[in-house]
The first five atom37 places (N, CA, C, CB, O) and aatype in JSON, in Angstrom:
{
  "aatype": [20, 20, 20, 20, 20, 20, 20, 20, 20, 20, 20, 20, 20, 20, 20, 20, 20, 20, 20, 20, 20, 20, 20, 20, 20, 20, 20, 20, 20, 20, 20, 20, 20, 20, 20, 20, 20, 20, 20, 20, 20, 20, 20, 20, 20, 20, 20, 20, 20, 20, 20, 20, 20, 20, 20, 20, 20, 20, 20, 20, 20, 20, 20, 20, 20, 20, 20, 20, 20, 20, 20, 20, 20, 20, 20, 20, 20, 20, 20, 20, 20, 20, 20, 20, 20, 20, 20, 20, 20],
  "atom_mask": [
    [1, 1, 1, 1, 1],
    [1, 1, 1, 1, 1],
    [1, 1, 1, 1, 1],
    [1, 1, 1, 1, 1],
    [1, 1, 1, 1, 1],
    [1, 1, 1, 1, 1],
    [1, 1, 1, 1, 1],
    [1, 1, 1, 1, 1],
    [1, 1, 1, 1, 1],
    [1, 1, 1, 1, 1],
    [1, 1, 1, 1, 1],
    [1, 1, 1, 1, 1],
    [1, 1, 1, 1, 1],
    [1, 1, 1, 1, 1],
    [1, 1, 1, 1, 1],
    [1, 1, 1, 1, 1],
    [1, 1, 1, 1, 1],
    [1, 1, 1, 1, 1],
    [1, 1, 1, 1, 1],
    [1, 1, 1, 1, 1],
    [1, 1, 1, 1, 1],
    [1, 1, 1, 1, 1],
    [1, 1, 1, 1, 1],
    [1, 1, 1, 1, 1],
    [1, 1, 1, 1, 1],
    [1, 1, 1, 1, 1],
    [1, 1, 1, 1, 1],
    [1, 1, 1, 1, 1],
    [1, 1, 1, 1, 1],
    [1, 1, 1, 1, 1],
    [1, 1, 1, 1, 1],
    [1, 1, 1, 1, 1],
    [1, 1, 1, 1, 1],
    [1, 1, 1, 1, 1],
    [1, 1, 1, 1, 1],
    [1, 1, 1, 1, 1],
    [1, 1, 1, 1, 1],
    [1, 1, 1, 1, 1],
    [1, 1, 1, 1, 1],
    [1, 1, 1, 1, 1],
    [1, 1, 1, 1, 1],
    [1, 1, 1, 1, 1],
    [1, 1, 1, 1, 1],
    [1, 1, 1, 1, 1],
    [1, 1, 1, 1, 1],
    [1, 1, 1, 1, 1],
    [1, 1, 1, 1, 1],
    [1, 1, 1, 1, 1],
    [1, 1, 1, 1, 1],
    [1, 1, 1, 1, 1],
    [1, 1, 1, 1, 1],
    [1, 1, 1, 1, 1],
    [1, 1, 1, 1, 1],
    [1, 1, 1, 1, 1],
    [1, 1, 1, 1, 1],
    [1, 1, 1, 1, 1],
    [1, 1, 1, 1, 1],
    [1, 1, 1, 1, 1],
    [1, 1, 1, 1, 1],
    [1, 1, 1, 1, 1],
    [1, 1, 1, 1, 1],
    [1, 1, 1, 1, 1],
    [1, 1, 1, 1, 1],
    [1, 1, 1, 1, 1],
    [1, 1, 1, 1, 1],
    [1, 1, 1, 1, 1],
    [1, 1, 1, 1, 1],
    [1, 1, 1, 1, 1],
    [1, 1, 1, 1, 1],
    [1, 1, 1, 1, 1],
    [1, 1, 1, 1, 1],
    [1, 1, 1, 1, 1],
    [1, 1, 1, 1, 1],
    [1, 1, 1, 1, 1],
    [1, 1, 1, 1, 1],
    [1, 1, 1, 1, 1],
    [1, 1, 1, 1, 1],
    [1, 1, 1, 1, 1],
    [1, 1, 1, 1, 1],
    [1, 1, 1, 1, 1],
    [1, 1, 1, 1, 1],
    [1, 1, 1, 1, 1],
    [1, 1, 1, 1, 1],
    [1, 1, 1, 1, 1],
    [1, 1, 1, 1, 1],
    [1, 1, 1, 1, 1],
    [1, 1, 1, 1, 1],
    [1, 1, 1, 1, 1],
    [1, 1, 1, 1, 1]
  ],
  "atom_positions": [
    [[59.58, -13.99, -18.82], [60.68, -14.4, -19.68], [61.2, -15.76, -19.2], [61.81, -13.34, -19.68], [61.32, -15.95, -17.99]],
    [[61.56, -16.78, -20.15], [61.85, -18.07, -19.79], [63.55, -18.17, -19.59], [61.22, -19.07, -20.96], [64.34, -17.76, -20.44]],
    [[63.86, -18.67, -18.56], [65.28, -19.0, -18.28], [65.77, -19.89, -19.12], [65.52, -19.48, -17.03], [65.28, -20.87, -19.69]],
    [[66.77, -19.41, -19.09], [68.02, -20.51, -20.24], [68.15, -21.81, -19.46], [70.03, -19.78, -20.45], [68.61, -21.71, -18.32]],
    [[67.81, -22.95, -19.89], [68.15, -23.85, -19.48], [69.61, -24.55, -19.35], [67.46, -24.3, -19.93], [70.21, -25.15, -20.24]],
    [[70.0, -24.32, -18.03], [71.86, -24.91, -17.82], [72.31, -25.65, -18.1], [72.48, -25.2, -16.91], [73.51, -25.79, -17.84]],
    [[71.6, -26.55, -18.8], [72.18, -28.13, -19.33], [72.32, -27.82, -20.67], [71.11, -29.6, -19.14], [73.31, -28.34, -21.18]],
    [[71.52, -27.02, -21.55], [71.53, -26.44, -23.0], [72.79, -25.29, -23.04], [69.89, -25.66, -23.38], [73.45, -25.21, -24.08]],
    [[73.05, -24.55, -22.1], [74.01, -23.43, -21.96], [75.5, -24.28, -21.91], [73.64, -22.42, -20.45], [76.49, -23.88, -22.53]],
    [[75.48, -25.55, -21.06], [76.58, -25.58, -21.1], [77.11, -26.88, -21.94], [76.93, -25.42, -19.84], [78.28, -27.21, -21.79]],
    [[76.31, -27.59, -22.78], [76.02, -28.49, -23.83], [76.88, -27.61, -24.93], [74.27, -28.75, -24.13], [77.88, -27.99, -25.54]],
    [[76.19, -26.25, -25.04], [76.68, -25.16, -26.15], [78.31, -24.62, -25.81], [75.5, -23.67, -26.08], [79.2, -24.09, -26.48]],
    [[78.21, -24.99, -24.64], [79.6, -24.66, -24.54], [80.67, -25.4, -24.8], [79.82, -24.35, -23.53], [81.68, -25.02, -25.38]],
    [[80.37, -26.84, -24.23], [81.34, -27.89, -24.76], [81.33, -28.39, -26.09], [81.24, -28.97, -24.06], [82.22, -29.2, -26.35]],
    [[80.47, -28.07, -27.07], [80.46, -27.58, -28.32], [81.2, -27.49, -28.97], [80.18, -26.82, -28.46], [81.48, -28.13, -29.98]],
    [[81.88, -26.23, -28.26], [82.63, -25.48, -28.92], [83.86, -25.24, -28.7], [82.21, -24.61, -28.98], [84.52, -24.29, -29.12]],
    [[84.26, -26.33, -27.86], [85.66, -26.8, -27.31], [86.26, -27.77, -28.27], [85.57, -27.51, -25.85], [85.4, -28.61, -28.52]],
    [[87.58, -28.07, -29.03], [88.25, -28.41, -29.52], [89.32, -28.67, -28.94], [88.24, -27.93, -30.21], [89.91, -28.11, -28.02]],
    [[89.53, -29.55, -29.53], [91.46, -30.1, -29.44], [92.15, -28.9, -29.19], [92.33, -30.82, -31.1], [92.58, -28.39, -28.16]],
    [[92.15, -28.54, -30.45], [93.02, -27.25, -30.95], [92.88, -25.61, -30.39], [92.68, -27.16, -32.48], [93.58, -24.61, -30.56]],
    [[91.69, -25.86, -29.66], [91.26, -24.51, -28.83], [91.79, -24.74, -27.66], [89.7, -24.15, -28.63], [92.28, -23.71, -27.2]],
    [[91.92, -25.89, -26.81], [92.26, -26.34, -25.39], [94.06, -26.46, -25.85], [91.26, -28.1, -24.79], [94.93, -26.51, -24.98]],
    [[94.35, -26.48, -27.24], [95.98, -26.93, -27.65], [96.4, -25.25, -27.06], [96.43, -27.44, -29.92], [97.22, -25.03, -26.17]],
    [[95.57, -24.14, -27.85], [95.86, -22.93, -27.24], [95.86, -22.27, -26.4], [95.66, -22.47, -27.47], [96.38, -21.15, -26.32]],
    [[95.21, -22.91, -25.53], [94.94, -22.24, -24.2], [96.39, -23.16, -23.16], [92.89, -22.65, -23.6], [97.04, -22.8, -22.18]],
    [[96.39, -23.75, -23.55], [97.62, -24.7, -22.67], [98.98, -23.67, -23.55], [97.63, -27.11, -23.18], [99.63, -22.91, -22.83]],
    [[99.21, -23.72, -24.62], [100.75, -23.18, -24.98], [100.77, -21.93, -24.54], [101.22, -23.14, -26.55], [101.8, -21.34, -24.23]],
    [[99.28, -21.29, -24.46], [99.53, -19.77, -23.49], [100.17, -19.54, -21.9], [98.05, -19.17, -23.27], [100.6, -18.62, -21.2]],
    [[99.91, -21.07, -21.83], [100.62, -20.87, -19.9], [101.73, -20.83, -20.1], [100.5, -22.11, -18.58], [102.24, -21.24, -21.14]],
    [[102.45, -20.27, -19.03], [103.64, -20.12, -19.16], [104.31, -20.88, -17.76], [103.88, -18.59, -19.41], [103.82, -20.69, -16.64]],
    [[105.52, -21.79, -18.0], [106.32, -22.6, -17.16], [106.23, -22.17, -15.86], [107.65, -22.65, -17.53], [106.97, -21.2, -15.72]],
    [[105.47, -22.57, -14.53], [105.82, -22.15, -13.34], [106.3, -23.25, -13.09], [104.95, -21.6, -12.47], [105.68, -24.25, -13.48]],
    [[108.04, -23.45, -12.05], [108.39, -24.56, -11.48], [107.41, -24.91, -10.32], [109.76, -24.44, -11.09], [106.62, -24.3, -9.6]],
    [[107.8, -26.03, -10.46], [106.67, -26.84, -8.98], [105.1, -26.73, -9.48], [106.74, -25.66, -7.06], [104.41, -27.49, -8.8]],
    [[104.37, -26.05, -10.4], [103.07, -25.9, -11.0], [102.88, -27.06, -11.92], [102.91, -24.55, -11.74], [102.36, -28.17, -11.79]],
    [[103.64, -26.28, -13.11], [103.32, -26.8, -14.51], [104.27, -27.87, -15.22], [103.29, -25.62, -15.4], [105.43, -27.52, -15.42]],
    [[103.96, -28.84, -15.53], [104.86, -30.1, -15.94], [105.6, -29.01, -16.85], [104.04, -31.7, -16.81], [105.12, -27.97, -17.3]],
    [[107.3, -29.66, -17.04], [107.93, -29.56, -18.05], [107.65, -29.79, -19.25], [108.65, -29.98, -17.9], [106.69, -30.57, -19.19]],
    [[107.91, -29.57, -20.48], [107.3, -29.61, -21.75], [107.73, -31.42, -22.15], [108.05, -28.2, -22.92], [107.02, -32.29, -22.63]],
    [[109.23, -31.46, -21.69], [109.2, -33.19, -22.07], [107.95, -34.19, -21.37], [110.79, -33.92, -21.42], [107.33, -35.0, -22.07]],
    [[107.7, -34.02, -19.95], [107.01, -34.71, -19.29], [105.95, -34.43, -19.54], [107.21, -34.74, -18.24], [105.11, -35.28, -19.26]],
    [[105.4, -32.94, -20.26], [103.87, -32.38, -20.47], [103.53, -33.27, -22.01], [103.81, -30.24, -20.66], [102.35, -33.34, -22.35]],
    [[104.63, -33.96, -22.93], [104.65, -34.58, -23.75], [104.52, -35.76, -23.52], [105.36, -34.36, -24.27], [103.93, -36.34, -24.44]],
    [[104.89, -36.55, -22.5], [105.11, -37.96, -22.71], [104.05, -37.98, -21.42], [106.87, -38.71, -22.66], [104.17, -39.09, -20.9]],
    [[103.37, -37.42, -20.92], [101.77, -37.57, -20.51], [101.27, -37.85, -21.74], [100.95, -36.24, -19.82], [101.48, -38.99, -22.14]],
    [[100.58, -37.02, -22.55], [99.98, -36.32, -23.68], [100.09, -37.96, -24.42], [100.96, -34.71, -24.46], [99.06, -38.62, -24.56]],
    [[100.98, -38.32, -24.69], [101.31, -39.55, -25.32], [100.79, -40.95, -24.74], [102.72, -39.58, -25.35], [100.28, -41.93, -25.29]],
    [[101.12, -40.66, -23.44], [99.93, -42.11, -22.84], [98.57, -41.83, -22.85], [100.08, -42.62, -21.17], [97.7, -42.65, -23.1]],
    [[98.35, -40.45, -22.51], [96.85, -40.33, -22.9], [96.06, -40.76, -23.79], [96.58, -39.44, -23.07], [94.98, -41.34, -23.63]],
    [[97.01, -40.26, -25.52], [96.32, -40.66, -26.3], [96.08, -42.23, -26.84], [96.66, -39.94, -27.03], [95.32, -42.48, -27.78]],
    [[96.62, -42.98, -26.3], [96.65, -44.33, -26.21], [95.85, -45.0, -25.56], [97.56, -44.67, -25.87], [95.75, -46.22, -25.65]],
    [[95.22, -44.29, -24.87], [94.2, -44.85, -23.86], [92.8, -45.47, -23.76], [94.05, -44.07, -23.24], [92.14, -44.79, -22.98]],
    [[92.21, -46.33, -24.17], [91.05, -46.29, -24.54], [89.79, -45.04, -23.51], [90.78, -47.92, -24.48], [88.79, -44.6, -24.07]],
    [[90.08, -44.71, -22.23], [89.58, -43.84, -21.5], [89.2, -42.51, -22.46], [90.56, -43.62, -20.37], [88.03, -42.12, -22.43]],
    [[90.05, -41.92, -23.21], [90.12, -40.88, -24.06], [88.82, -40.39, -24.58], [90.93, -41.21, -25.07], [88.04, -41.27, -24.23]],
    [[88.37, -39.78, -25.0], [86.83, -39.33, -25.86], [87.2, -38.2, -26.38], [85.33, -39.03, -24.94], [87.53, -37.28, -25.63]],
    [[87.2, -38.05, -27.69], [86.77, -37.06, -28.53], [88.37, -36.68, -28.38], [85.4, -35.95, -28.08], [88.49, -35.46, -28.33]],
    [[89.84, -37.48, -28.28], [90.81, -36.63, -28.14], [91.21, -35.52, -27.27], [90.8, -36.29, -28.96], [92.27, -34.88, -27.24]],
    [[90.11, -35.41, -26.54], [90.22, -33.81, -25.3], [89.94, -34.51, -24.2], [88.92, -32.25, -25.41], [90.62, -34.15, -23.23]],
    [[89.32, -35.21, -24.03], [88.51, -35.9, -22.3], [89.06, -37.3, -21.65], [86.62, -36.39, -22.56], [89.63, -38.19, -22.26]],
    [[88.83, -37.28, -20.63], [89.14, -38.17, -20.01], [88.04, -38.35, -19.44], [90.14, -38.07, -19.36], [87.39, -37.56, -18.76]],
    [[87.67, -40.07, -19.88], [86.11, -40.58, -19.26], [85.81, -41.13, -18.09], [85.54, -41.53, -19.96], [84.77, -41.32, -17.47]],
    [[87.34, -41.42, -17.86], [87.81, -41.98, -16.38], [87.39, -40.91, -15.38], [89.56, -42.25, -16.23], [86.47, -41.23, -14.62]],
    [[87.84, -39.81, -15.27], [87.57, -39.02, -14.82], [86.69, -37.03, -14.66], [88.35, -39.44, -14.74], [86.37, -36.16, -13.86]],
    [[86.73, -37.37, -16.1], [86.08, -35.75, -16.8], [87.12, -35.17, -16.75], [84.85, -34.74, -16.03], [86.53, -34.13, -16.44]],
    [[87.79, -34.96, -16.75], [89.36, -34.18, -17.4], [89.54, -33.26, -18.52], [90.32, -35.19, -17.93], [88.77, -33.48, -19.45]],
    [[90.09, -32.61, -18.63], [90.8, -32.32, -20.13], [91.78, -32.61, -20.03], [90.92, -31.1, -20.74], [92.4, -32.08, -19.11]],
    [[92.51, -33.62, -20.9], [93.48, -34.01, -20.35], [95.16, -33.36, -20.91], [93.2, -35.46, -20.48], [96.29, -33.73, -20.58]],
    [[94.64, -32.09, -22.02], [95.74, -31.43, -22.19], [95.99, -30.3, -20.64], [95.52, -30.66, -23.76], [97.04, -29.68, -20.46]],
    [[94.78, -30.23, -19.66], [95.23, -29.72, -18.7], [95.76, -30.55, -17.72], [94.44, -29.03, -18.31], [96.83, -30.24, -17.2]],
    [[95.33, -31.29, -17.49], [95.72, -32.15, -16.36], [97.2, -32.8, -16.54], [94.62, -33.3, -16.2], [97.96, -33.06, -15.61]],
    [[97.48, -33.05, -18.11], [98.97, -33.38, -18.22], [99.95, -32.39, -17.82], [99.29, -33.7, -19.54], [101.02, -32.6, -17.25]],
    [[99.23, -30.75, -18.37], [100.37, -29.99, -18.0], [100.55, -29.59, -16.27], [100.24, -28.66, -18.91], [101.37, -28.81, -15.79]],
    [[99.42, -30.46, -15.48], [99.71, -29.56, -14.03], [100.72, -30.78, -13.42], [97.98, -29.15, -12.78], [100.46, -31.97, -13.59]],
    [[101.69, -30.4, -12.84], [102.59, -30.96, -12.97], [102.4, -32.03, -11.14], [103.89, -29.76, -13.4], [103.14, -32.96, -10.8]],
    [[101.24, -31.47, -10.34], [100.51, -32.23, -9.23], [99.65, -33.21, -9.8], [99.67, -31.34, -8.32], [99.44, -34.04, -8.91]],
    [[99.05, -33.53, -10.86], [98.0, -34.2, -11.15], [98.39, -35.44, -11.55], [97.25, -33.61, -12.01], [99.58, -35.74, -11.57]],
    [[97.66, -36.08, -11.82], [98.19, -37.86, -11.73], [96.76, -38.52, -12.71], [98.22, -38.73, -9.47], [95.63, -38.09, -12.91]],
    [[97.42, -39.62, -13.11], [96.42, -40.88, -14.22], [95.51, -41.18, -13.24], [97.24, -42.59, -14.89], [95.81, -41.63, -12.13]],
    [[94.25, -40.91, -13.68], [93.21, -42.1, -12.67], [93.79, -43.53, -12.67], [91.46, -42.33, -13.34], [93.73, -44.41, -11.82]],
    [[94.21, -43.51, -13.58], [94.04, -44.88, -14.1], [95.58, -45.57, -13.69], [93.64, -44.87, -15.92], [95.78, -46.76, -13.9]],
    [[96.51, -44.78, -13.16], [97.65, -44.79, -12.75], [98.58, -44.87, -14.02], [97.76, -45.82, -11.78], [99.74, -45.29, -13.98]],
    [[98.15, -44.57, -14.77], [99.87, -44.93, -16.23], [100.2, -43.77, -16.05], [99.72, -45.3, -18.39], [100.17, -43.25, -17.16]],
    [[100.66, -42.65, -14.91], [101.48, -41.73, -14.64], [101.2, -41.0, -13.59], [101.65, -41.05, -15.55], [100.06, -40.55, -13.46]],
    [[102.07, -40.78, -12.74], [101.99, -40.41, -11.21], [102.35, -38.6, -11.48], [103.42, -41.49, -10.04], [103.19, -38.02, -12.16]],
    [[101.34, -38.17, -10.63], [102.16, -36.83, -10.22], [103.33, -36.67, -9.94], [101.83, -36.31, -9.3], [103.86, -37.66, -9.45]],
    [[104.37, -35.22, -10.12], [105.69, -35.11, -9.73], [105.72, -33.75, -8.85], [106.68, -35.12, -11.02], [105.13, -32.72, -9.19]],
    [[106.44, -33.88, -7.75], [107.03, -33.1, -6.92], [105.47, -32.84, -5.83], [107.83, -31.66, -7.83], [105.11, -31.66, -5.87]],
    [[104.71, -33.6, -5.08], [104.64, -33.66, -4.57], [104.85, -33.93, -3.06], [104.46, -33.67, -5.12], [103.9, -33.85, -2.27]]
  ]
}
């Protein structure tokens, strides 16, 4: 029997990732202080992001491979590119 090739498995996976699927999986977390950015600051990330020429496909960050609706909401994580610093480190 021939193995699934891992580059095809996970090709199929990013597929099937959306904006709007990664939009849901982020409004499911729920606020930990010191974790998860505040919703103003998880916004006005979100907002330089999308401005960015770095951006791809609205979900990624090319600068770094990101998603960058996650990385805005962790409230340790920071811009490669520096247009926004981590908080409460």
């Amino acid at each position: 029997m021939k193995q699934p090739c891992p580059e095809c498995e996970l090709r199929a996976i990013q597929s099937s990732i959306t904006k709007e699927s990664l939009e849901r999986e982020v409004s499911a977390m729920k606020y930990v202080q010191g974790i998860t950015a505040p919703e103003n600051q998880y916004k006005n990330r979100l907002d330089i992001c999308e401005k960015c020429s770095a951006l791809v496909s609205q979900i990624m960050c090319s600068e770094c491979g990101a998603y960058v609706l996650f990385r805005a909401k962790n409230k340790k994580s920071s811009c490669p590119r520096a247009k926004w610093a981590a908080q409460g480190c």
